[in-house]
Gaussian input, Z-matrix of N, CA and C with variables (Angstrom, degrees):
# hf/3-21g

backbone

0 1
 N
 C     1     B1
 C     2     B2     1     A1
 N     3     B3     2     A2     1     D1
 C     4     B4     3     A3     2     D2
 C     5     B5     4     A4     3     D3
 N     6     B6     5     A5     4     D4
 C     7     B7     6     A6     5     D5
 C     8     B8     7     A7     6     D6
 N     9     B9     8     A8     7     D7
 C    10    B10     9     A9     8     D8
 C    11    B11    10    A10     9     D9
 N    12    B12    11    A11    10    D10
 C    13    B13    12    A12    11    D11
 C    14    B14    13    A13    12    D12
 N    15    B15    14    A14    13    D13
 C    16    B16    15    A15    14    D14
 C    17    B17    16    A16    15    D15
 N    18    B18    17    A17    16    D16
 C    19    B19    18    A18    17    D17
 C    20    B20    19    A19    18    D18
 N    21    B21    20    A20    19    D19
 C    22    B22    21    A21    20    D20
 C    23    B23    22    A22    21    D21
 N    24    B24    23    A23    22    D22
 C    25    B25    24    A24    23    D23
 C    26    B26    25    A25    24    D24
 N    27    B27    26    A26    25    D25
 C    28    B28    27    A27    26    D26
 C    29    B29    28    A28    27    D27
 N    30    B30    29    A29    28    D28
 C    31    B31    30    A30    29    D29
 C    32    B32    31    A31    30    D30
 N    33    B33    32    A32    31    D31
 C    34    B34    33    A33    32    D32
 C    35    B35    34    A34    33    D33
 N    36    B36    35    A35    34    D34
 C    37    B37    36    A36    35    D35
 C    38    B38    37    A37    36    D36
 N    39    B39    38    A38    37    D37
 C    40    B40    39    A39    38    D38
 C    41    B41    40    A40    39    D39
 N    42    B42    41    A41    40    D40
 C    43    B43    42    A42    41    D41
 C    44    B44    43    A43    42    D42
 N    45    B45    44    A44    43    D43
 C    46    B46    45    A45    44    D44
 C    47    B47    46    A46    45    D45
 N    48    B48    47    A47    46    D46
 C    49    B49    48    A48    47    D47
 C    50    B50    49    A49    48    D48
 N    51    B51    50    A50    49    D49
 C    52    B52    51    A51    50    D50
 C    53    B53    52    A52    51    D51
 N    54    B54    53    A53    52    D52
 C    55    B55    54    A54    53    D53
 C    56    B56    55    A55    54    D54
 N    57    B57    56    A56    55    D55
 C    58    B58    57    A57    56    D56
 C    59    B59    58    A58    57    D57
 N    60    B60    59    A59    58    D58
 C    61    B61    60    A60    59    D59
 C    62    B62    61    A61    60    D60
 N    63    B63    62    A62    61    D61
 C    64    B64    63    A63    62    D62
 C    65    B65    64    A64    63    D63
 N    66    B66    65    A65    64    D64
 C    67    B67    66    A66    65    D65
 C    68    B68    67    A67    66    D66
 N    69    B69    68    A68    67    D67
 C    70    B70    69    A69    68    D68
 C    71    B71    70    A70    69    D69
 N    72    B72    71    A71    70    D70
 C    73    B73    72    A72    71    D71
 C    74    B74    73    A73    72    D72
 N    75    B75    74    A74    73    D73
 C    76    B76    75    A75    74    D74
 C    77    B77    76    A76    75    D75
 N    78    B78    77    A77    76    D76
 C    79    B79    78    A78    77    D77
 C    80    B80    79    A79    78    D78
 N    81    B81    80    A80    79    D79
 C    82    B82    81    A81    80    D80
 C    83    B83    82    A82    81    D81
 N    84    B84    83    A83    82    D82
 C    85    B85    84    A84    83    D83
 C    86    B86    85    A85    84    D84
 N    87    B87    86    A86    85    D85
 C    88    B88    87    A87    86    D86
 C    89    B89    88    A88    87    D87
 N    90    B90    89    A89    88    D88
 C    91    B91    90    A90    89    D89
 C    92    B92    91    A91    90    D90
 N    93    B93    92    A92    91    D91
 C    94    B94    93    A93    92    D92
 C    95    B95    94    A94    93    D93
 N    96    B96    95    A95    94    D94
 C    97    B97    96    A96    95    D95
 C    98    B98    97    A97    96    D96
 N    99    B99    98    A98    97    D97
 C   100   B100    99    A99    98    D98
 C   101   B101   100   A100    99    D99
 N   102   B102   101   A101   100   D100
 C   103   B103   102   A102   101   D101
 C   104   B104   103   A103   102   D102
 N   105   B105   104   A104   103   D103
 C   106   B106   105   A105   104   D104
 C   107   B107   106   A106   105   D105
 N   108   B108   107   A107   106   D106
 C   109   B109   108   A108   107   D107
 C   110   B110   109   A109   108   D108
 N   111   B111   110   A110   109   D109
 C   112   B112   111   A111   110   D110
 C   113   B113   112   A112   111   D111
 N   114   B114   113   A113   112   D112
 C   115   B115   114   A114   113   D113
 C   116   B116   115   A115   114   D114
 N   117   B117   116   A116   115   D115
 C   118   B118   117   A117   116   D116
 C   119   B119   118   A118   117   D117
 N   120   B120   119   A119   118   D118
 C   121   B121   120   A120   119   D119
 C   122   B122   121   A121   120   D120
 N   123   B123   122   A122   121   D121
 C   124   B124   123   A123   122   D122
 C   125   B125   124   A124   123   D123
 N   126   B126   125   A125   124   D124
 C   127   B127   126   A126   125   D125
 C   128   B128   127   A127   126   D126
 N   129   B129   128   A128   127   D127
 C   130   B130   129   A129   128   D128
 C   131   B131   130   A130   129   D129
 N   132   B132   131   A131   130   D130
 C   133   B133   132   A132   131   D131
 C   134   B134   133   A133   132   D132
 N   135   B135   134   A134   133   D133
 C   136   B136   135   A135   134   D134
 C   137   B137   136   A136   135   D135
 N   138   B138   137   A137   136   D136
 C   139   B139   138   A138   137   D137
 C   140   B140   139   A139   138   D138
 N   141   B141   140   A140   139   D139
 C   142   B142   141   A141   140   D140
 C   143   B143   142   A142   141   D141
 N   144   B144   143   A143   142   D142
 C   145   B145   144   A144   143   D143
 C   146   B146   145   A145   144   D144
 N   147   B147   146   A146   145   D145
 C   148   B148   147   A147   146   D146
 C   149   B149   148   A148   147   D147
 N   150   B150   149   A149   148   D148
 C   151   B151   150   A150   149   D149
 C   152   B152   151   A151   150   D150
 N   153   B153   152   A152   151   D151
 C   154   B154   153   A153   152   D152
 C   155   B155   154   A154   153   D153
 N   156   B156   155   A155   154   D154
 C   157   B157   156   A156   155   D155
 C   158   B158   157   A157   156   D156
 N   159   B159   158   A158   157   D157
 C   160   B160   159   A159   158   D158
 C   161   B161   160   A160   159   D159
 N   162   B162   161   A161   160   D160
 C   163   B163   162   A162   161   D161
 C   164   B164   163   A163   162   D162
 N   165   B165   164   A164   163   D163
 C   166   B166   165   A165   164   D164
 C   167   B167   166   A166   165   D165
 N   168   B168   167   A167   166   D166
 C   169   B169   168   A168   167   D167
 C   170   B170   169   A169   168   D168
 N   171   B171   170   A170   169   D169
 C   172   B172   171   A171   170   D170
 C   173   B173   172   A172   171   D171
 N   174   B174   173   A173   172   D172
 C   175   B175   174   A174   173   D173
 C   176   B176   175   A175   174   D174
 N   177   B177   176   A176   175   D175
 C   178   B178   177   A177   176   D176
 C   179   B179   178   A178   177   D177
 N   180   B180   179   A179   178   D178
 C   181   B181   180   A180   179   D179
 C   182   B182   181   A181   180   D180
 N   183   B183   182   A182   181   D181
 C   184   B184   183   A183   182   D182
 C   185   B185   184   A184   183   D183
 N   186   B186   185   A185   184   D184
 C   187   B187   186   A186   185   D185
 C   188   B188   187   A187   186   D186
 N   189   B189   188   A188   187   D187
 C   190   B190   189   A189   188   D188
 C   191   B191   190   A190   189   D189
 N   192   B192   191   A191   190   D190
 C   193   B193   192   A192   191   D191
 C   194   B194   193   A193   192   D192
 N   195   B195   194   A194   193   D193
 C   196   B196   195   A195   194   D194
 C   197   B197   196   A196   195   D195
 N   198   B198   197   A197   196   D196
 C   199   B199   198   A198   197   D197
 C   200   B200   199   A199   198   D198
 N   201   B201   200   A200   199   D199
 C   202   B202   201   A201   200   D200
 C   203   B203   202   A202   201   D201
 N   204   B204   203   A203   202   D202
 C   205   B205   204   A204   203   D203
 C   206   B206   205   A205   204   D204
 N   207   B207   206   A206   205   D205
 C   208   B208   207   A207   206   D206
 C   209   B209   208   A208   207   D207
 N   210   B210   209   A209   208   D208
 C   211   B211   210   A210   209   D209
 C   212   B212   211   A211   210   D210
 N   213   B213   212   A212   211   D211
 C   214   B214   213   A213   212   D212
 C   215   B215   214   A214   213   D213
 N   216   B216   215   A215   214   D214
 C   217   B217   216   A216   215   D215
 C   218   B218   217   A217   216   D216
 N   219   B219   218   A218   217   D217
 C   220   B220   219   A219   218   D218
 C   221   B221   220   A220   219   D219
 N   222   B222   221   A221   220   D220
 C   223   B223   222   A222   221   D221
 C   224   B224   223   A223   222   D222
 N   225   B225   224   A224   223   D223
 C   226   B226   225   A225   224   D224
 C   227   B227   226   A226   225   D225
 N   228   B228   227   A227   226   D226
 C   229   B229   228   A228   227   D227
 C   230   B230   229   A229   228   D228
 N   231   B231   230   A230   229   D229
 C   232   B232   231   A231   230   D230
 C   233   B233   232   A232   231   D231
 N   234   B234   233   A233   232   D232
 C   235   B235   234   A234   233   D233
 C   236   B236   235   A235   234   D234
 N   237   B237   236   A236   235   D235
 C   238   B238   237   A237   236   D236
 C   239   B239   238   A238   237   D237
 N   240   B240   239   A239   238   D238
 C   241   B241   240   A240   239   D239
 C   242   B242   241   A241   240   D240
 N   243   B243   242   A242   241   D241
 C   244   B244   243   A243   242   D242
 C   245   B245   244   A244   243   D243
 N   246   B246   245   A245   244   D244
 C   247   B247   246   A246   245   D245
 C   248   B248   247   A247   246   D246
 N   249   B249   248   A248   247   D247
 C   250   B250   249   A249   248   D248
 C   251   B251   250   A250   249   D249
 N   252   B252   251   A251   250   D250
 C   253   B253   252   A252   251   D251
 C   254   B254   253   A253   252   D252
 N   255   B255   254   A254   253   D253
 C   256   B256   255   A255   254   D254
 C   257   B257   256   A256   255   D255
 N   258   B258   257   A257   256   D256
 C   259   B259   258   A258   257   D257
 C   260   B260   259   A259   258   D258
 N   261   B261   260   A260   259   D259
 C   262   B262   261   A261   260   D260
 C   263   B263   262   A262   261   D261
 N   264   B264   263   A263   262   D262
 C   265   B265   264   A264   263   D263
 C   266   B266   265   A265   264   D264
 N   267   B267   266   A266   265   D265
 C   268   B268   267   A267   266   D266
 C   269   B269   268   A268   267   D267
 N   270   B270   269   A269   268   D268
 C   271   B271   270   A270   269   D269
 C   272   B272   271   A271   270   D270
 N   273   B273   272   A272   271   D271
 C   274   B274   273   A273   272   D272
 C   275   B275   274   A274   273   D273
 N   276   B276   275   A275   274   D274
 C   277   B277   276   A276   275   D275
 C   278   B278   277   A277   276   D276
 N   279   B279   278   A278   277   D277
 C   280   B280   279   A279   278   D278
 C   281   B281   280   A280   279   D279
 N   282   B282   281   A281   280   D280
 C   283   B283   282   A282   281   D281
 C   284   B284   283   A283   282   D282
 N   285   B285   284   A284   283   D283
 C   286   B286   285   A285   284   D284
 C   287   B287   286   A286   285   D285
 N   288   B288   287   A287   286   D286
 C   289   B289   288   A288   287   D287
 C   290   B290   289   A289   288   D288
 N   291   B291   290   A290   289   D289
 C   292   B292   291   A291   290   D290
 C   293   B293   292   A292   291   D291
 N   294   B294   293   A293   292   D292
 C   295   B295   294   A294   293   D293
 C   296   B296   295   A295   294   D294
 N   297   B297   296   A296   295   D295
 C   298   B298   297   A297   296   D296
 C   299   B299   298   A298   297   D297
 N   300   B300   299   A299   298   D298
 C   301   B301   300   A300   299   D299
 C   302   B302   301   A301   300   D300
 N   303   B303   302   A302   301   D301
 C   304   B304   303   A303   302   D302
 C   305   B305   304   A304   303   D303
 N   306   B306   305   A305   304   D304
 C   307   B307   306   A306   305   D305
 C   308   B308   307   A307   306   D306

   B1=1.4417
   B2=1.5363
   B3=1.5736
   B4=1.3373
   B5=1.9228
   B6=1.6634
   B7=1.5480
   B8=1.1765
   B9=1.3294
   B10=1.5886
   B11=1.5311
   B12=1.6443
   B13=1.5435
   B14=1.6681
   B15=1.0652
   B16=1.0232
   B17=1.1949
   B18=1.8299
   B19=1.4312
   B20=1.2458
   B21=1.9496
   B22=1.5844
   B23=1.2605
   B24=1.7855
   B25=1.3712
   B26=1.4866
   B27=1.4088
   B28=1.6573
   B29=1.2844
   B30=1.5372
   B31=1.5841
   B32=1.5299
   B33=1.2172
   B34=1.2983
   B35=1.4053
   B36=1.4900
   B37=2.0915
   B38=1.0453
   B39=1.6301
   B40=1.6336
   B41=1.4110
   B42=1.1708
   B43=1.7707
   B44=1.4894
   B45=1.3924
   B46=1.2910
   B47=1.5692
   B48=1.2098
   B49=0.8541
   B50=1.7440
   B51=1.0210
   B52=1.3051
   B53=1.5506
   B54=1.6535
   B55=1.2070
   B56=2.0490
   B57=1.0098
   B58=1.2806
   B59=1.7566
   B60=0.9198
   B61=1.1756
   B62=2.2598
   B63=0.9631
   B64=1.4896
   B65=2.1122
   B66=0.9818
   B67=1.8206
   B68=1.3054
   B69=1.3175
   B70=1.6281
   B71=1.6472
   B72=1.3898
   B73=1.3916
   B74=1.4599
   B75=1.5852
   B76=1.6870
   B77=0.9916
   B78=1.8486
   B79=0.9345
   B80=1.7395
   B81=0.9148
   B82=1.7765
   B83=1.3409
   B84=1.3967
   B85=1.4147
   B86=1.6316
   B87=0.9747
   B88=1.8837
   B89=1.2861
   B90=1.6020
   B91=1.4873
   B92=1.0444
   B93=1.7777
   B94=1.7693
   B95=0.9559
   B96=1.6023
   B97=1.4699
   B98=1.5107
   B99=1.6559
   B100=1.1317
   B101=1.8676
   B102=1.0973
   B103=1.5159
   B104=1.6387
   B105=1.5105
   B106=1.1954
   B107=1.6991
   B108=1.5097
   B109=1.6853
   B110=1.4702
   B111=1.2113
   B112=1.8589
   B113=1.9922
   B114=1.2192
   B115=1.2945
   B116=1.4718
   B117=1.4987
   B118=1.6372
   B119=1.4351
   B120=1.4433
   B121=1.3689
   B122=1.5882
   B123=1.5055
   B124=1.5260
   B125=1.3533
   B126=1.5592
   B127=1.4155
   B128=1.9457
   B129=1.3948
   B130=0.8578
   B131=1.5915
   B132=1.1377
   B133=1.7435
   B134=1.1483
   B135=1.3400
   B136=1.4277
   B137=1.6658
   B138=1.0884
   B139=1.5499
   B140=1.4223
   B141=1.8155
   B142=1.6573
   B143=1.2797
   B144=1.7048
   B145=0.8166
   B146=1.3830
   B147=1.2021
   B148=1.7830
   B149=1.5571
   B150=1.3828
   B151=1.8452
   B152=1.9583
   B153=0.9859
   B154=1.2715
   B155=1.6861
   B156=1.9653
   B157=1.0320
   B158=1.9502
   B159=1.7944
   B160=0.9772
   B161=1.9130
   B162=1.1982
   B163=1.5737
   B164=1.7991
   B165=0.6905
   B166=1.6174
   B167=1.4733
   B168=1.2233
   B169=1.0711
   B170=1.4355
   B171=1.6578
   B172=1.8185
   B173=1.4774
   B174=1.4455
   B175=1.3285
   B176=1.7432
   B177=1.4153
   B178=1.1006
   B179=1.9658
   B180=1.5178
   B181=1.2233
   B182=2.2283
   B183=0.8189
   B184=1.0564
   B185=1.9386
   B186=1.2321
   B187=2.1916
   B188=1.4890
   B189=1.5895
   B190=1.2522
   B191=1.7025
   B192=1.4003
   B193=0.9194
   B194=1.3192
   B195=1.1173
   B196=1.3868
   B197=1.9737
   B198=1.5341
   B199=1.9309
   B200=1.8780
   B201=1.2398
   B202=1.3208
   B203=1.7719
   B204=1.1679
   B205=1.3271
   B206=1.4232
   B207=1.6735
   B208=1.2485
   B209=2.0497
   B210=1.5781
   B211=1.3629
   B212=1.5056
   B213=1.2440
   B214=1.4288
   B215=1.0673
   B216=1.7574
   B217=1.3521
   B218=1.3833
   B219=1.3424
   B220=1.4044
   B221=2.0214
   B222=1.3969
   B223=1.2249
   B224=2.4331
   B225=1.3244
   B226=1.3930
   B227=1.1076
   B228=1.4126
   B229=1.2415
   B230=1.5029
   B231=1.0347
   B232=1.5652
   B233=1.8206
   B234=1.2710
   B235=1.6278
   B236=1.3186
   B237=1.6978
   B238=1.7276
   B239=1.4920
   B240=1.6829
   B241=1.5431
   B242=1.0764
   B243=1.2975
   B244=1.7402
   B245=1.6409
   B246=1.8063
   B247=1.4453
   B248=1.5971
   B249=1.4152
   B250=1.5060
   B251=1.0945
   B252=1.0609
   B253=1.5785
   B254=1.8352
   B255=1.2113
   B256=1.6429
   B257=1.6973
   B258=2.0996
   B259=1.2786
   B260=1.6018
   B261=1.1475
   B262=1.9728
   B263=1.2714
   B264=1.2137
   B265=1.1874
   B266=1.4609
   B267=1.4206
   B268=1.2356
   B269=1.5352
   B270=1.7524
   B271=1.7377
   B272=1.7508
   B273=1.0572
   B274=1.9898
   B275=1.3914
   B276=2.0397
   B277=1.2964
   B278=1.8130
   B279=1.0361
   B280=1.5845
   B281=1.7932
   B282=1.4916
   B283=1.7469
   B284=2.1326
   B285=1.1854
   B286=1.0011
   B287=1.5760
   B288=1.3890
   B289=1.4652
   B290=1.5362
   B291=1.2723
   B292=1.6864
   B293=1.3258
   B294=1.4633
   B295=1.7726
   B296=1.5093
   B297=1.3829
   B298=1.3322
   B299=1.2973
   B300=1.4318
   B301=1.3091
   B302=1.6237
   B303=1.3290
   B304=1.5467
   B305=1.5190
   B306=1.6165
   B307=1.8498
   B308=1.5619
   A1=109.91
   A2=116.90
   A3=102.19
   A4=107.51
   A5=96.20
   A6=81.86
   A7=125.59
   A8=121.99
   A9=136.61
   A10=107.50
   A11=105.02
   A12=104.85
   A13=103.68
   A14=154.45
   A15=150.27
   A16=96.29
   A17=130.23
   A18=108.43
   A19=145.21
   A20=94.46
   A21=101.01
   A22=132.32
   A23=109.57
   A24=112.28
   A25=103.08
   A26=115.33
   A27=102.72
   A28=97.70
   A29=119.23
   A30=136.67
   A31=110.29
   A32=133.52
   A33=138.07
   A34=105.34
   A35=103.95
   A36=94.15
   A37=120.96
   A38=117.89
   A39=118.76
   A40=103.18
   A41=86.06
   A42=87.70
   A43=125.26
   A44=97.98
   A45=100.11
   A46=115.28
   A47=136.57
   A48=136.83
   A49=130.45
   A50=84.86
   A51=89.67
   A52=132.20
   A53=95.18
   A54=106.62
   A55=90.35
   A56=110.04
   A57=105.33
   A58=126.86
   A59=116.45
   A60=124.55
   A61=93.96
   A62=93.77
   A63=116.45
   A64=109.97
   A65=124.51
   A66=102.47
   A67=125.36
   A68=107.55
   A69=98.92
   A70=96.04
   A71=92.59
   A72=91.17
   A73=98.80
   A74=133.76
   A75=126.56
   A76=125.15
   A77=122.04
   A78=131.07
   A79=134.83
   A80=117.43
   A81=129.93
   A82=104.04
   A83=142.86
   A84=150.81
   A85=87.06
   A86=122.32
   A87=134.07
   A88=102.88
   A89=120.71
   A90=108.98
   A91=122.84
   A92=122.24
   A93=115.29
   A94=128.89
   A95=95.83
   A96=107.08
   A97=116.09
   A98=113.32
   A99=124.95
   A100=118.17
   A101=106.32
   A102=114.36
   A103=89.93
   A104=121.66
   A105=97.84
   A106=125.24
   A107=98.84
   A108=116.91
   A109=97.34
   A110=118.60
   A111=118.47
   A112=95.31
   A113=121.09
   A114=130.67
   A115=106.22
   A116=120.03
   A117=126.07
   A118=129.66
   A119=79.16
   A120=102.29
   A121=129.18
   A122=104.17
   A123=115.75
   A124=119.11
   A125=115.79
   A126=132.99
   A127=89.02
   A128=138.07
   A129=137.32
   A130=132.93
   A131=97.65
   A132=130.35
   A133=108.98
   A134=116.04
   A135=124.85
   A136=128.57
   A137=108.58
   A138=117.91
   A139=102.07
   A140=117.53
   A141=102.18
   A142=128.56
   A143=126.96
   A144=127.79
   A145=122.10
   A146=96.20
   A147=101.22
   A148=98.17
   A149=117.88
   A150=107.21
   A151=67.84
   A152=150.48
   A153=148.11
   A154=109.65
   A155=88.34
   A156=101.68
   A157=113.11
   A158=112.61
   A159=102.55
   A160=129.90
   A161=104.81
   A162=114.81
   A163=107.41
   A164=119.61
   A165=120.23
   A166=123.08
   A167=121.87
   A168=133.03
   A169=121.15
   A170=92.18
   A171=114.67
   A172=101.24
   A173=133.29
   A174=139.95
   A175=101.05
   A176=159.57
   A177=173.39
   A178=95.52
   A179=116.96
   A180=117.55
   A181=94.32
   A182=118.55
   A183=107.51
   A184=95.13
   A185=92.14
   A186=91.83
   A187=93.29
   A188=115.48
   A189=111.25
   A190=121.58
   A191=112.82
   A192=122.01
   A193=121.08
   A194=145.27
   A195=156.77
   A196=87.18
   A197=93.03
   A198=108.19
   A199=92.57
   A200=139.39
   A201=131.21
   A202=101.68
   A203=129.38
   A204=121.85
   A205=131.23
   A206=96.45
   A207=116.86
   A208=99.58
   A209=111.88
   A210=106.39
   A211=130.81
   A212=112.13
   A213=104.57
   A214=109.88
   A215=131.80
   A216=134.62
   A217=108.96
   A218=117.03
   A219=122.51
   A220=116.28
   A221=114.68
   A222=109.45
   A223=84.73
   A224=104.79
   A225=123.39
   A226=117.78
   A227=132.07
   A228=118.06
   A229=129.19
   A230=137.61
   A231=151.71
   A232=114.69
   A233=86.23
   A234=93.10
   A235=136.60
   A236=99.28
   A237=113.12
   A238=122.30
   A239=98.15
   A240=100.30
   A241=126.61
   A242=120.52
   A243=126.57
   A244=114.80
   A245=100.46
   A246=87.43
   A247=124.20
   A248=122.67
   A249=147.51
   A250=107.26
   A251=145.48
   A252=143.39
   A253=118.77
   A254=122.02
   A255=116.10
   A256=83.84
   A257=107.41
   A258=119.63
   A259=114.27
   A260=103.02
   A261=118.05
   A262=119.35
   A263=123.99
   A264=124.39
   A265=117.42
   A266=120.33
   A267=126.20
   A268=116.11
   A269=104.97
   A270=104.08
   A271=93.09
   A272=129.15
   A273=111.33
   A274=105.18
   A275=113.97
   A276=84.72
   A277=129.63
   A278=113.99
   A279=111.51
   A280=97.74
   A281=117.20
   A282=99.72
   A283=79.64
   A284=119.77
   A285=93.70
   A286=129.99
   A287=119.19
   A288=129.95
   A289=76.85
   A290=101.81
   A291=120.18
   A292=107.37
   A293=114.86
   A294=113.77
   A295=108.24
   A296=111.61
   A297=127.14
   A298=119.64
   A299=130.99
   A300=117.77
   A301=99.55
   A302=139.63
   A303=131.75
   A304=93.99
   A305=83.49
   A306=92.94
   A307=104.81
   D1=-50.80
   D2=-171.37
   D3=-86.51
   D4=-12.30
   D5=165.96
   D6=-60.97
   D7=-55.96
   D8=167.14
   D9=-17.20
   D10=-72.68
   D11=-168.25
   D12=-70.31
   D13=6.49
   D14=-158.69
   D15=-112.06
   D16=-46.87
   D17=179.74
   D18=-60.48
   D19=-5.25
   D20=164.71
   D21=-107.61
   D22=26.73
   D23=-164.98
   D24=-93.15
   D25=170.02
   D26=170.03
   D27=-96.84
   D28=-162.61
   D29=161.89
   D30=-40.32
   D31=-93.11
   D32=160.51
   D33=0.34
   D34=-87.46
   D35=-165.71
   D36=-59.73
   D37=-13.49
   D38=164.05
   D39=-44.85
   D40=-58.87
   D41=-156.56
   D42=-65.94
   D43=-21.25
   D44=174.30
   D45=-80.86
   D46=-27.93
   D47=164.60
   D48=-64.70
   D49=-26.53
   D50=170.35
   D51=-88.60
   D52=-13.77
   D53=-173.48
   D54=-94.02
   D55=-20.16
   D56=173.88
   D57=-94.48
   D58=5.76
   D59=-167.29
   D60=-121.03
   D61=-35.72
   D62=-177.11
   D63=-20.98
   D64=141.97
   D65=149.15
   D66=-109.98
   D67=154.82
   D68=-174.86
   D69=-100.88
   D70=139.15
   D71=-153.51
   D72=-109.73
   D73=-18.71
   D74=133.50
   D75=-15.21
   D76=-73.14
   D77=173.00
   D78=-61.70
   D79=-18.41
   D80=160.67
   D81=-91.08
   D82=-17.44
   D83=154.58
   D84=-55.19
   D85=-82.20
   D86=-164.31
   D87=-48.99
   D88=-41.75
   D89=173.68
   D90=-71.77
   D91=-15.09
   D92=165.95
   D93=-51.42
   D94=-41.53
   D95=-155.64
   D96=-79.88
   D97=-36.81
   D98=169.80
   D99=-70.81
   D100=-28.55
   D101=-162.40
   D102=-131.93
   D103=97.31
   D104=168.26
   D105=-86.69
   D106=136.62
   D107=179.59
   D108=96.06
   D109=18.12
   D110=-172.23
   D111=-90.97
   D112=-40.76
   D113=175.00
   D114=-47.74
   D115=-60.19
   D116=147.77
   D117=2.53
   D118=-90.77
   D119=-179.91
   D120=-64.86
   D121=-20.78
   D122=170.90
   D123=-85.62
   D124=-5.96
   D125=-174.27
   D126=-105.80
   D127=-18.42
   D128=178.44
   D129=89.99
   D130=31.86
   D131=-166.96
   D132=-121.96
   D133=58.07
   D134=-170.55
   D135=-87.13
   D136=2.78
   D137=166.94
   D138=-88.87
   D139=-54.24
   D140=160.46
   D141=-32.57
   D142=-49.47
   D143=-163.56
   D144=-80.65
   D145=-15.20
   D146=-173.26
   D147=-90.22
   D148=-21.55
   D149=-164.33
   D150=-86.96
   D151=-83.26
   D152=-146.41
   D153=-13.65
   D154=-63.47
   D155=-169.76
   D156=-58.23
   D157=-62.61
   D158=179.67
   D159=-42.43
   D160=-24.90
   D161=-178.20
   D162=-94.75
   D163=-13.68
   D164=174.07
   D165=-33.17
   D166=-21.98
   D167=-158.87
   D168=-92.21
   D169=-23.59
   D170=161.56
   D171=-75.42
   D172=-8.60
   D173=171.42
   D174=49.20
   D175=31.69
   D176=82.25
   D177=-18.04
   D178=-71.61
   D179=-163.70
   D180=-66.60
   D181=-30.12
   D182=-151.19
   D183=-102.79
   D184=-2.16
   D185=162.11
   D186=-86.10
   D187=-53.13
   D188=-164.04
   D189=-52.56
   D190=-28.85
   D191=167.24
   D192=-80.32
   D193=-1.88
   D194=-177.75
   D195=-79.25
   D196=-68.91
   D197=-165.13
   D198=-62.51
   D199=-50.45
   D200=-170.70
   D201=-60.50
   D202=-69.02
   D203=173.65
   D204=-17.51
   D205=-59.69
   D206=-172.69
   D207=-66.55
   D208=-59.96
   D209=167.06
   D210=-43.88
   D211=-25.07
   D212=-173.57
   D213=-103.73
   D214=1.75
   D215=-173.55
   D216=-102.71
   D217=-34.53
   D218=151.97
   D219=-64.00
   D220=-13.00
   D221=-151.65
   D222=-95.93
   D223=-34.41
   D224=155.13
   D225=-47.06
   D226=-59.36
   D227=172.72
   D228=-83.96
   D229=-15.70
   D230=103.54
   D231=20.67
   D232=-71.32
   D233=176.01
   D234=-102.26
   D235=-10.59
   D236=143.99
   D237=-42.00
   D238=-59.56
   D239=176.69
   D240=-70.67
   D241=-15.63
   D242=-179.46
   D243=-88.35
   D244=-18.40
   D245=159.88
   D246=-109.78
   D247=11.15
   D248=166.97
   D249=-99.96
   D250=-46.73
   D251=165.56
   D252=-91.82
   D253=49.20
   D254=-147.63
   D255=-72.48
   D256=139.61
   D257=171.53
   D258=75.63
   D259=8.53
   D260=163.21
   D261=-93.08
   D262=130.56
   D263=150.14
   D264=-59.06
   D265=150.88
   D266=-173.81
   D267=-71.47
   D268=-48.83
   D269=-179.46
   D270=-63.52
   D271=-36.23
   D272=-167.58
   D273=-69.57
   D274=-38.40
   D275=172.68
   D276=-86.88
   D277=31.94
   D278=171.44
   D279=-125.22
   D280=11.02
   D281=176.33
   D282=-111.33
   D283=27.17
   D284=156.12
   D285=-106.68
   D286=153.04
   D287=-142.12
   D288=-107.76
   D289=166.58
   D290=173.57
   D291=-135.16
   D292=106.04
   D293=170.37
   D294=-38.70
   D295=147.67
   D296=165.20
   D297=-113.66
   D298=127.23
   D299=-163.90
   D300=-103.59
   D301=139.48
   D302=-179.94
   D303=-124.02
   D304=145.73
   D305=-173.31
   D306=-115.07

């Protein structure tokens, strides 16, 4: 689906989309740690998140969930860009600049 619409976007709506669709993957890192299985569940993996949460307390499930969050939120944006940017490297597509036109 988002390949489809993507082959007719220019530079610009790439980017915007991607920058909007994107995860921040600090911040779902920060929600592990504080909320364990909350990183989970904000990524939308909510049966993970709930056994996370209920087992946390052995604190083993609730590191593991700190490192799974953080992996799979980077592992999301990963394959955002590979299907918005198909055959890009990731650092070229974020050192790219976007002309600005001023009127």
């Amino acid at each position: 689906m988002i390949k489809d619409a993507v082959a007719s976007m220019d530079l610009g709506q790439k980017i915007l989309l991607y920058e909007s669709m994107k995860k921040n993957v600090g911040l779902i890192t920060l929600i592990s740690i504080f909320i364990p299985g909350g990183g989970q569940i904000y990524l939308g993996e909510y049966l993970k998140g709930l056994l996370i949460l209920l087992l946390a307390w052995l604190v083993l499930p609730w590191l593991y969930g700190i490192y799974d969050a953080h992996t799979t939120a980077s592992g999301f944006n990963r394959e955002l860009h590979d299907l918005i940017y198909p055959g890009q490297m990731l650092a070229e597509a974020e050192s790219v600049k976007v002309p600005v036109q001023e009127e």
